[in-house]
N, C-alpha and C positions, 0 to 999 in steps of 0.2 A: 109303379105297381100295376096300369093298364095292361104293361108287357107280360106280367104275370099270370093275369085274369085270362086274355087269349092265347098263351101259350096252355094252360089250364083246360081250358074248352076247345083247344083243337087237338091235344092230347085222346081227350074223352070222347071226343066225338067220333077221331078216326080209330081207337083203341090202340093207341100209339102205347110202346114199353120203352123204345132207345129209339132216339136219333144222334148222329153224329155226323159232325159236316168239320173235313179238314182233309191233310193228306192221309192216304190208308197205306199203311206199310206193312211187310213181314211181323214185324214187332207189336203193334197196336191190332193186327187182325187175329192174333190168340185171344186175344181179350175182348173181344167183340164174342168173338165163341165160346166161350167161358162165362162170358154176362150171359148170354142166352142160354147156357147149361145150365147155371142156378135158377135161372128165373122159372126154368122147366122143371123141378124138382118136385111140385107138388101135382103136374098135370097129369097128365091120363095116359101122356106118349109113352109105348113101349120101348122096348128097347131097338126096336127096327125100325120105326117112327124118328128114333133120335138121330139115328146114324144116319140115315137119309135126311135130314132137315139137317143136321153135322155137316154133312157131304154138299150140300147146294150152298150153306151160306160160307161155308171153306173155298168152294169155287168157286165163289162169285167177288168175292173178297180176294183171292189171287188172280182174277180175271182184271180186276181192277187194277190190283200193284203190277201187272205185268204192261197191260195196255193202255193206262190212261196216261195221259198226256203232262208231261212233268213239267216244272220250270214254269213261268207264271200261273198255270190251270191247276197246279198239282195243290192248293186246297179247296178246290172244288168241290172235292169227291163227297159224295152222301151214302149211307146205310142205316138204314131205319126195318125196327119190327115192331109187327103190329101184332095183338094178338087177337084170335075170335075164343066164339064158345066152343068151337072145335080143333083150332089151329092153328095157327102161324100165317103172317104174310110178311115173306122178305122180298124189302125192294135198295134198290144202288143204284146210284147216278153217279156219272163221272164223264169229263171231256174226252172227247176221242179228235182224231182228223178227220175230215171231214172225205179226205179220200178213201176212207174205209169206211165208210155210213153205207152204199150201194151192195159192198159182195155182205157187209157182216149182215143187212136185214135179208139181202138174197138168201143167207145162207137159215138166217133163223125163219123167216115164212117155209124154207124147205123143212123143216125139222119140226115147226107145227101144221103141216100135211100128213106128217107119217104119223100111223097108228102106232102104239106103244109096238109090239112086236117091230116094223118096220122102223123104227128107231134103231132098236138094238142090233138091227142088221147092219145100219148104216155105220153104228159104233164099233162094229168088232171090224166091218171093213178097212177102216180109216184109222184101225189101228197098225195097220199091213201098209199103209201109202204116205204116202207125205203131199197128201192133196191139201191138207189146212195148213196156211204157214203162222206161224207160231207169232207173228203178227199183222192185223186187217182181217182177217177170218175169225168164222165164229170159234174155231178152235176145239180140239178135245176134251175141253172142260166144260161149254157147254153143252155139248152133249150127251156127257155124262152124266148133267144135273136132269135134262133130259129122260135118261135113262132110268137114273136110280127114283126120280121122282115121279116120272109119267106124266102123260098131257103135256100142254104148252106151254111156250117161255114168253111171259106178256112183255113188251118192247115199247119202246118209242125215240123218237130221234127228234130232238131239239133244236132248231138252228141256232147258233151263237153267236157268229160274224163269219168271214167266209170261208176262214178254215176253217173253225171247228162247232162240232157239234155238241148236244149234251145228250148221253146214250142212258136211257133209263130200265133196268133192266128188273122184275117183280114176277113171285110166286107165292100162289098161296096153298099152301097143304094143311091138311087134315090131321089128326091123331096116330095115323098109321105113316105121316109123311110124305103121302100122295095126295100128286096134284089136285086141287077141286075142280079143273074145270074140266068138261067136258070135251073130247077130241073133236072135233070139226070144229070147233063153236067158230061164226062169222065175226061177230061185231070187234071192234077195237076196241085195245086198250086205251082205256082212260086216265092219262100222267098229270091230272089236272089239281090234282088233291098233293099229290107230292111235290109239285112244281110250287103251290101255294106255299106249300110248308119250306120250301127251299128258299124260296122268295124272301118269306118272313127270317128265318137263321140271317141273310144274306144282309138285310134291311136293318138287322140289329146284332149282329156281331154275335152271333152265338154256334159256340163251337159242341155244346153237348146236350142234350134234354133226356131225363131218365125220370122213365115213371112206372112203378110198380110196387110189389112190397116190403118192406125194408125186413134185411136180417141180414146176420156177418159177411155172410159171403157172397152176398148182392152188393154192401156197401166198401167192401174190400174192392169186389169190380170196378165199380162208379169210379171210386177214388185211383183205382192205379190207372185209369183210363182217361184221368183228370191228370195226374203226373206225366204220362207218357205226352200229352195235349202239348201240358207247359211247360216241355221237354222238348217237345217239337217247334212249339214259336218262339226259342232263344228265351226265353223268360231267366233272368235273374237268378241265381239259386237261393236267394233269402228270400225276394219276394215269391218265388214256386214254395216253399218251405213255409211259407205264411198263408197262401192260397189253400193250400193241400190240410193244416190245421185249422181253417175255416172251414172247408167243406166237411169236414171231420166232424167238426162238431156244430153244424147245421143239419148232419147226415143224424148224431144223434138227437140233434132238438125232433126231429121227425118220429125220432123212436119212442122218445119220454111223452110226447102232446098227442099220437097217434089215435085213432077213434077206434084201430082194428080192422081187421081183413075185411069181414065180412062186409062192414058199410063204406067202407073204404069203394071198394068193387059196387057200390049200388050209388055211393055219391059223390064221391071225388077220391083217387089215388095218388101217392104221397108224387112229387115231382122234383127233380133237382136241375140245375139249370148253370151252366158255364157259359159266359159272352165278355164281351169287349165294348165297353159307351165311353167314346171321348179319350182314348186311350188307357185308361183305366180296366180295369178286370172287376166283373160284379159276380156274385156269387147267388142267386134264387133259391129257394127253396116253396113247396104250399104241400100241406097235409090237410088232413081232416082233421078238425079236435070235436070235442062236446063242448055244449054253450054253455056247459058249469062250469067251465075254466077257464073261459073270455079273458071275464074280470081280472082276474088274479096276472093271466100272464102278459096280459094289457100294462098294467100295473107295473110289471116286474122290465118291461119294456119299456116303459115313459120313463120309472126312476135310474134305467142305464143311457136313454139320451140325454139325461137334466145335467148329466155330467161330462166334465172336460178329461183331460188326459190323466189330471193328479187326482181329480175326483175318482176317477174310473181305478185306480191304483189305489186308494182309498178302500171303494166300496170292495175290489176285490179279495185284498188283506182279512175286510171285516167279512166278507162273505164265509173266507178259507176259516179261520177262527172259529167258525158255528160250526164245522165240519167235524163228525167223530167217525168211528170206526160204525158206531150203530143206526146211523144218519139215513137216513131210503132215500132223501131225495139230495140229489144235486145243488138244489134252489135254483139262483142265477147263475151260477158257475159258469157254464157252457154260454149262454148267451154274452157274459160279461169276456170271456175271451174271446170272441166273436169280434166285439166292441175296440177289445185290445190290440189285437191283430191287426183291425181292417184299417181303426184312425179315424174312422167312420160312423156317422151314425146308423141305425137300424132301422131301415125301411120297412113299414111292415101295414098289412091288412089284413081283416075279419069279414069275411062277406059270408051272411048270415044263407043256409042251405034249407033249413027247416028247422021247427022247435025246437030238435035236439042236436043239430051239428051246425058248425062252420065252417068253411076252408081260408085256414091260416094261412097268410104269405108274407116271405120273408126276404127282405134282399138285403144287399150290403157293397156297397164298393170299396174296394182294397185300394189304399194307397200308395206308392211306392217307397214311400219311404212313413214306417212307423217301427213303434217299438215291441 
């Protein structure tokens, strides 16, 4: 549950909404844009704002599946958004060769030289040439994020061993989807924060971290971006099918124990969490709750660890039985399939936030073979 706690406060700290560290393909990068569509539903971006912050993480996302480095590196690749009080910051890491690290920053320190106008020169040029080859160069799609965003593309290059590098590539726009930084600016980018955060996935086997506010079509994201994952590491189809109704319904334990938007956003926002310990798959969750329902769901938690496999078939029967059409709450339903599923018992903590909140955390490791 340590793993919990600092995933929890490096979320908040950097205002992290998605991370994901695996292979980025065709298939899994609509869903990456599509999570970031819902998540933008309640902000301030207009509709020119969306389509340009659309446009950069669509091309940074296909910059990826075009040139990053397949075949042992190719789950490397990272995409994370961060949100501010006015914006967006998207950043992507992925291996490149190491023979392309010289023309690709040659080509990107040229492109943050050029004033917004002098960009677009460069763009409409080089649509007439075939100066950029469509691999090792910065290419037409950086440019265009260039372009439709304005300001600079922050950069860094990683050494890895002696071929390859790791290319990290971050923007952060505004409400209108323009760049915040200012054109000239000297100082370098700082990949220091995102290197930690890659470090830690890397160190603990975790292929997803989502943290924002739960509703249908955020949690329809999460979860199809959980299938497409365990779709991509050969997973089982019973145990992907038992994973996938885990996170289901860990997604609603977050919905029914939530504190709300509001304090949510002022003291901890809900998290959900996909990794690998030991070979094994765990499933995280932490929300905020209120400290009047500690007890109760402490409670409702210890009497589903006290029990074994038949017990846990037991209590579930007797739980369904209470159940009518006129019933509001679930009870332990959702947690006891939890239980069912994983074969597992239920990891869990309460770390007290102030008088009236806590942030509950929840893990569980799936075992390969349960019923």
């Amino acid at each position: 549950m340590d793993l919990s706690r600092i995933i929890h406060r490096r979320m908040k700290k950097g205002h992290l909404m998605f991370v994901y560290r695996g292979e980025i393909t065709e298939k899994n990068s609509l869903q990456f844009l599509t999570l970031l569509e819902n998540e933008m539903k309640d902000d301030s971006f207009g509709s020119a704002g969306r389509k340009r912050l659309f446009m950069y993480v669509l091309e940074s996302l296909q910059n990826i599946v075009k040139h990053a480095e397949r075949q042992e590196h190719s789950g490397m690749s990272v995409v994370a958004y961060s949100k501010t009080n006015d914006g967006y910051t998207i950043t992507t890491g992925n291996i490149i060769e190491v023979a392309h690290v010289a023309n690709l920053k040659k080509r990107l320190d040229e492109l943050n030289s050029l004033d917004t106008g002098q960009t677009k020169v460069l763009y409409r040029q080089l649509l007439t040439t075939s100066e950029f080859s469509e691999k090792g160069g910065a290419g037409l799609g950086l440019i265009e994020m260039a372009v439709k965003t304005g300001n600079r593309l922050d950069f860094d290059f990683i050494p890895i061993d002696n071929d390859h590098s790791y290319f990290i590539l971050s923007k952060a726009v505004d409400s209108n989807g323009i760049g915040v930084h200012e054109e000239g600016r000297a100082e370098p980018f700082d990949s220091s924060a995102f290197l930690e955060l890659e470090n830690l996935m890397v160190e603990n086997g975790i292929h997803l971290i989502w943290s924002g506010h739960v509703s249908p079509d955020v949690d329809d994201d999460v979860l199809s971006i959980t299938e497409t994952t365990l779709t991509e590491e050969d997973v089982s189809s019973k145990l992907r099918r038992r994973i996938f109704v885990i996170m289901v319904e860990l997604l609603e334990n977050i919905f029914k124990y939530n504190a709300g938007k509001e304090a949510g956003e002022k003291f901890g926002m809900p998290i959900a969490v996909l990794r690998i310990e030991n070979g094994k798959f765990v499933v995280s969750t932490g929300n905020l709750i209120e400290n009047m329902g500690v007890r109760d769901l402490k409670e409702k938690i210890d009497s589903i660890n006290r029990n074994d496999k038949s017990g846990l078939k037991e209590l579930f029967l007797e739980s369904l039985s209470r159940q009518t059409i006129e019933t509001d709450s679930t009870g332990n339903m959702g947690l006891l399939a939890v239980a069912r599923k994983s074969g597992s018992r239920l990891m869990y903590r309460f770390e007290p936030v102030n008088d009236l909140y806590s942030y509950y955390m929840l893990a569980v490791k799936v075992r390969e073979i349960a019923d």
